[in-house]
C-alpha positions, -999 to +999 in steps of 0.1 A: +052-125+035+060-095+058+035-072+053+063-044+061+085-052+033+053-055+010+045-021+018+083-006+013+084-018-018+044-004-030+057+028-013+090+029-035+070+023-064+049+049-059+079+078-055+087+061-087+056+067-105+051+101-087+085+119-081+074+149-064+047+138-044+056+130-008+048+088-003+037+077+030+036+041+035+014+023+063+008-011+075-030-011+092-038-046+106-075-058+111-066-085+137-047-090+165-009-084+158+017-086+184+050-067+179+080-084+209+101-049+202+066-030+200+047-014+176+071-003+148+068+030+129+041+035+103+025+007+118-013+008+131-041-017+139-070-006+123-092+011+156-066+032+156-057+041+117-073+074+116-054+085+147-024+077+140-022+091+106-036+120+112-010+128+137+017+125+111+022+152+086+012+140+054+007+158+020-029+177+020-039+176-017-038+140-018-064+143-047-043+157-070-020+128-059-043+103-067-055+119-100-017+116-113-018+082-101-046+070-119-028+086-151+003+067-143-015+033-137-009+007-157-040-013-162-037-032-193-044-071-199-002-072-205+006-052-168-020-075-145+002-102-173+031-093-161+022-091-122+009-117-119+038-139-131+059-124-110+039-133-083+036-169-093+076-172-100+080-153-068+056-176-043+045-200-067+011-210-086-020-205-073-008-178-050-010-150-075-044-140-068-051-143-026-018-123-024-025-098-054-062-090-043-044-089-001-022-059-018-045-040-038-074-040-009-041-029+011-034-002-013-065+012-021-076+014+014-050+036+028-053+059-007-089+060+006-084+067+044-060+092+032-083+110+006-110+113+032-085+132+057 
C-alpha cells in the first residue's frame, strides 16, 4: 500500500468530517525511504518532522480542531464493524488489523506532533 495515497484519502476524510478546518496531510517515515524523483511534498522522515512542518503554515488552534474531531468520531462497535471489512474485502483477511493499527498510529501521531506545535 502507498503510504501517500493512504494519507490523501485520511486527509479527505477529515475536510469531510471538518469543513472549515484547514487539513494538512503528512507522510513521516521512521526508516530509511528512498524517493528516485526526490522527496515529494508533504513528505518527511521522522528526524526531520518537526522541521519540516513547522516551516509550513498550518492552522494554530489545532485544539479546537481536534476537540470537533473527537465529536465527529465514530467509535462504535458497528463503525470499527464496518472498517474493518472494508479492509479485509479491500486486501484480504487477516490484514485488517496490521494495516488498521499502521493507520491510526499514523494518524494520531501527526494530530499529536501537530497539537504540541
Amino acid at each position: 500500500m502507498n503510504p501517500l495515497r493512504q494519507n490523501y484519502l485520511h486527509t479527505e476524510a477529515l475536510k469531510a468530517l471538518l469543513p472549515n478546518v484547514p487539513v494538512h496531510g503528512w507522510v513521516a517515515f521512521a526508516g530509511e525511504a528512498r524517493f528516485p524523483k526526490g522527496m515529494p511534498d508533504g513528505v518527511s522522515a521522522l528526524r526531520n518532522l518537526r522541521k519540516d512542518l513547522s516551516a509550513k503554515n498550518v492552522a494554530p488552534d489545532l485544539r479546537a480542531a481536534w476537540k470537533r474531531l473527537k465529536r465527529e468520531m465514530r467509535t462504535d462497535s458497528a463503525a470499527k464493524g464496518e472498517y474493518l471489512a472494508g479492509i479485509e474485502k479491500k486486501y484480504g483477511i487477516g490484514r485488517a488489523t496490521p494495516v488498521g493499527v499502521g493507520l491510526l498510529v499514523i494518524s494520531v501521531a501527526w494530530l499529536f506532533v501537530m497539537w504540541l506545535r
